[in-house]
N, C-alpha and C positions, 0 to 999 in steps of 0.2 A: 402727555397723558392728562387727561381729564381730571378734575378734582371730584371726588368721592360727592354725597350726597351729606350736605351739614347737619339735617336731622340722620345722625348714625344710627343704627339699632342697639347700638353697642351704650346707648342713652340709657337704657334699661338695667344694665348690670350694676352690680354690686363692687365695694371697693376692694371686696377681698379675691374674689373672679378679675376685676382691673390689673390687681396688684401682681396676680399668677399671670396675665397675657401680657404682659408689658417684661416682666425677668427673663420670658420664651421668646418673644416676639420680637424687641425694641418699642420703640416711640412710634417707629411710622414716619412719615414725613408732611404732616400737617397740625402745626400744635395746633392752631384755631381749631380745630374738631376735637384732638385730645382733650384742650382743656373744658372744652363745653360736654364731655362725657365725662368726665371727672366730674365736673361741676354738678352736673344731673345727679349723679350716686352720693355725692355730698347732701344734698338738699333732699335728695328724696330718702335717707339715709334714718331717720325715724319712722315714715310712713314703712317703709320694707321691713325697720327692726320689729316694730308692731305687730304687724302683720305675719310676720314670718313666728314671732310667741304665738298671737290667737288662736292661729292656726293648728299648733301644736295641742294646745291645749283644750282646743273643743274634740267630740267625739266624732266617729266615721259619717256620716250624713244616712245610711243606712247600713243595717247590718252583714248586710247579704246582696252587695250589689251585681249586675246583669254583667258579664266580663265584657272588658273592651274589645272592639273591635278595630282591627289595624288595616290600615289599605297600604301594601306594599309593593314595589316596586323601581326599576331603573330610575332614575329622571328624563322625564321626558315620554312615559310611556303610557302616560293617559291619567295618572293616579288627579291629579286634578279635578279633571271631565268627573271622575266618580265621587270623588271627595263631597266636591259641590251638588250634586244631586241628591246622593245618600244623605249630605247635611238639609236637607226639606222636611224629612222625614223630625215629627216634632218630639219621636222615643229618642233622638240622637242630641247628647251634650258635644261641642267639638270646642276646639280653640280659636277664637275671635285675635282680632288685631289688638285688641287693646291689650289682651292677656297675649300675645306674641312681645308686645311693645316694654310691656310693664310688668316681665312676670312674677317679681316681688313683692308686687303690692296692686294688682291690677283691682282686689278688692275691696281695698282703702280709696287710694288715690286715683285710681284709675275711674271710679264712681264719681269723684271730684269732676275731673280732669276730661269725663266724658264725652261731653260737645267741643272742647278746643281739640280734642285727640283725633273727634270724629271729620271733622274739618281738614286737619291735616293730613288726612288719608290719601294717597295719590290714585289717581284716578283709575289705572289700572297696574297690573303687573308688568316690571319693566319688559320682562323675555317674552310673553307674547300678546300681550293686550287682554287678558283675562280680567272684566270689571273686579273694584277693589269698592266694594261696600263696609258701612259700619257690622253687617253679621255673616263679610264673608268667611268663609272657614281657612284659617292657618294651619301652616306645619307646625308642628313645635319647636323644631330644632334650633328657630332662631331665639323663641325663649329660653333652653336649655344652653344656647352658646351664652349666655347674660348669666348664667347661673353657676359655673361651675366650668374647667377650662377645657375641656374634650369634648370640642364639637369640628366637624367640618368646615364650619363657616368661619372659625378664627381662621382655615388658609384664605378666605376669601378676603378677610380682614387683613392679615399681613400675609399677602402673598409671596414672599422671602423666605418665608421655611413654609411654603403651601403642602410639599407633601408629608412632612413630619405631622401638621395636622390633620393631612387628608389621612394619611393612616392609621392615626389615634383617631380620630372621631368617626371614624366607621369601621373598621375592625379594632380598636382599641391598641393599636400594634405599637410597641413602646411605653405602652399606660403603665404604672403601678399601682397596685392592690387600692392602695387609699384612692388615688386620681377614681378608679372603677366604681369605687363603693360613694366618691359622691358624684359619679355621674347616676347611676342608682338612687341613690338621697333625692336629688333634684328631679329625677322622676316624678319618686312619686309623690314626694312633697306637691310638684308642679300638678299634679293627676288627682289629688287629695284637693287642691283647691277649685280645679275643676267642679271637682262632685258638691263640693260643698256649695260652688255658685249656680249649678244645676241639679237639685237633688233629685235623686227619681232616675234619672235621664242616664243611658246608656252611651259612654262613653264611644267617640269614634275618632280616630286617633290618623291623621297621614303622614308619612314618612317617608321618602325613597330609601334615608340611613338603614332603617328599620328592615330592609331586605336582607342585609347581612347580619342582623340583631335578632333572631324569632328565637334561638335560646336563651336567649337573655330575660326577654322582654317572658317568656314561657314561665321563667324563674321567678318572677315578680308575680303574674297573673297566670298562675297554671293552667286556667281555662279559658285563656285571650282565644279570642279569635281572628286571621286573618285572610286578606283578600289579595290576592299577587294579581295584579292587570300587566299585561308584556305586549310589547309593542315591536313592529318590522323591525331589526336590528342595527339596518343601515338608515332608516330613520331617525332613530335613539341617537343612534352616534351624530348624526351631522345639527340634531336639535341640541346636542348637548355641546357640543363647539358653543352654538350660539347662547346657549342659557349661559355658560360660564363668562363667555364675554363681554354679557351686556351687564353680570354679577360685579365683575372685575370694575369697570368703570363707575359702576352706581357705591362699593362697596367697599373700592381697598384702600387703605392705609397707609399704600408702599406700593412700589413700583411691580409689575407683573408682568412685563415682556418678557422676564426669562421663562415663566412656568411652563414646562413640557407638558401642555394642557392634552395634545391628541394622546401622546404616546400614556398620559397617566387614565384618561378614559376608554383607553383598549385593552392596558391588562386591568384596571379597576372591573368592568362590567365583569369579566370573568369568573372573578374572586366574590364578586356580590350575588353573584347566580348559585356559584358551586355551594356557596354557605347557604344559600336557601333553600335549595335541592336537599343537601346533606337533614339540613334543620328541622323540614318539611317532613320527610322522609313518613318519620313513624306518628305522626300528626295524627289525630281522627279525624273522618270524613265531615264532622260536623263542625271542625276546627277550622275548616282549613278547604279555601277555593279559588282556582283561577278560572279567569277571563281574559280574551283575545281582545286588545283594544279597537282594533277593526271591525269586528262582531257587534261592539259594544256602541260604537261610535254611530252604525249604521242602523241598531237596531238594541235602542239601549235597556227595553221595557222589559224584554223576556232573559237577557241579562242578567240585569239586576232581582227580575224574580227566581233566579237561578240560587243566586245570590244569597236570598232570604232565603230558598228553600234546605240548600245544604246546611248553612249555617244553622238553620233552625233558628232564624228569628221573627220575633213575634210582630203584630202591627201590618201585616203588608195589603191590605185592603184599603186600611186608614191612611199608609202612606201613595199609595198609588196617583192620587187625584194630584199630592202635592207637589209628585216626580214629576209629572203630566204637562202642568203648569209649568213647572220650570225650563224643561224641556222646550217648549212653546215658547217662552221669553227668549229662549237661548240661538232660535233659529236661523240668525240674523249673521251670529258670530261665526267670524273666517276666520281659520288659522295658517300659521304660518306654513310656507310652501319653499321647499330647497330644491337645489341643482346637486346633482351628484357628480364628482370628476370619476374618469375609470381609476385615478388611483386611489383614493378613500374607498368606490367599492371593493378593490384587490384587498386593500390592507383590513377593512371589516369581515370579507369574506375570509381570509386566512386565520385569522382571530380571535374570530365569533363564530367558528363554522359549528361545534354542535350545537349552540342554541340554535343558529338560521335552520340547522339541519333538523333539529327536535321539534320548531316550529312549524318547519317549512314555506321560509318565507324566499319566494325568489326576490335575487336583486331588482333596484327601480332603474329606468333606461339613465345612463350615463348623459 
């Protein structure tokens, strides 16, 4: 097994987040990485306590800000492709690397820290070559796994209890009341700094977790708004073998050849669907819109002003040129391309059949 990547993300967390994955988790089996993450949250242990006071105690950035906007979705089902575009638009605040990296203090230290941080930036994403810029747009998830201990990505960090956290940090299932309310806390603590390092700016938020989270995230921001992009079924699934595997080697802690990786992303998809269908359900039309990643991918302009129009957001003249452009940069970029055995499509067709059947996506030739 390959060793993890020595800059961990896990650099970013706090000792008291440290102190809770380590009682759950173990050690891992790499102290050189333990201790240079330990060492991180020591040192950078004033800049965060700082930080995390000011923050408190300055006021909302404005009164009455524009609700966030969430792009939801599988993994693997395009939420990227739109993430990155929708981030051009200059009404949109989102999450940069520094604040994925640093999100305790990314508005102290990470100002510091800015050109050594920007340098270190690896050149692209490990799963599919997606360029990795000093203002590309992050998930948060990897900030909220550094802040507080219910995230998906601690299974990726100690893959030995992977699905105890895969099913805490996406249906919260085994969480206690406290564990909930500071995954909630680090929200929007984390969303408050945000705004206050974008003021003005319309938060725009990506998350695949967040597919099975829209009551939640509703309960926080009653007037969020979200975007579900879905993608070919037997796609998803064979893209998401490879995201988790390339995750595992850049990521883990601990050994991972045992994790039931197929069988947990066959009944996972299911459970992430139903709760967003359920969650969807009584949504208003101006809340709340999906897009075919294949529609989008081919023909992303009218899309996206689909997009703007239900939503009923403002700007879309202004942002048009900047879609435009990016689009135009992005021309160039191949993604990834899989083999399908007949038995991956047997077991995704059996599996997955009423999303295949609600989308109607026929299988790809074996």
């Amino acid at each position: 097994m390959s060793q993890p990547r020595l800059l961990h993300p896990l650099m970013g967390s706090n000792l008291k987040t440290l102190r809770s994955l380590i009682a759950r988790n173990g050690t891992g089996q790499y102290p050189l990485h333990l201790a240079i993450i330990m060492t991180a949250a020591v040192l950078r242990w004033p800049f965060s306590t700082y930080e995390r006071w000011q923050v408190t105690q300055l006021p909302s950035p404005q009164p009455n800000p524009a609700p966030p906007v969430f792009i939801v979705g599988h993994w693997r089902s395009g939420t990227t492709f739109l993430y990155n575009l929708l981030s051009r638009s200059s009404q949109f605040a989102y999450v940069t690397p520094i604040a994925t990296g640093l999100p305790w203090d990314f508005l102290t230290i990470g100002k510091l820290l800015k050109p050594i941080l920007e340098r270190a930036l690896p050149k692209g994403r490990f799963i599919d070559r997606v360029p990795v810029n000093p203002d590309s747009p992050q998930e948060d998830e990897i900030a909220l796994a550094s802040m507080q201990p219910v995230s998906f990505y601690h299974g990726l960090y100690f893959p030995e209890h992977f699905v105890e956290n895969f099913n805490a940090g996406i249906f919260f299932e085994g969480c206690s009341e406290p564990e909930i309310e500071g995954w909630r806390w680090a929200m929007m603590h984390f969303c408050q700094k945000l705004q206050l390092q974008n003021p003005g700016q319309q938060l725009l938020i990506k998350n695949p977790v967040y597919t099975a989270r829209i009551q939640q995230l509703r309960s926080l921001w009653p007037n969020a708004k979200f975007i579900h992009i879905y993608r070919n079924p037997y796609v998803v699934f064979q893209s998401t073998l490879n995201f988790y595997n390339k995750l595992f080697h850049e990521l883990s802690l601990q050994r991972f050849d045992q994790v039931p990786i197929e069988e947990i992303v066959l009944s996972s998809y299911p459970k992430m669907m139903n709760a967003l269908f359920r969650d969807t359900a009584q949504l208003p039309q101006q809340d709340f819109v999906e897009i075919q990643f294949e529609m989008f991918e081919t023909n992303p302009l009218p899309q996206l002003q689909k997009v703007y129009a239900q939503l009923e957001l403002d700007g879309w003249e202004t942002a048009e040129p900047a879609f435009q452009r990016y689009l135009k940069a992005q021309k160039n970029y191949r993604k990834n391309h899989y083999a399908f055995e007949q038995r991956t499509l047997e077991r995704v067709q059996t599996r997955w059949q009423p999303f295949i059947e609600r989308w109607n996506y026929p299988p790809p030739p074996a």
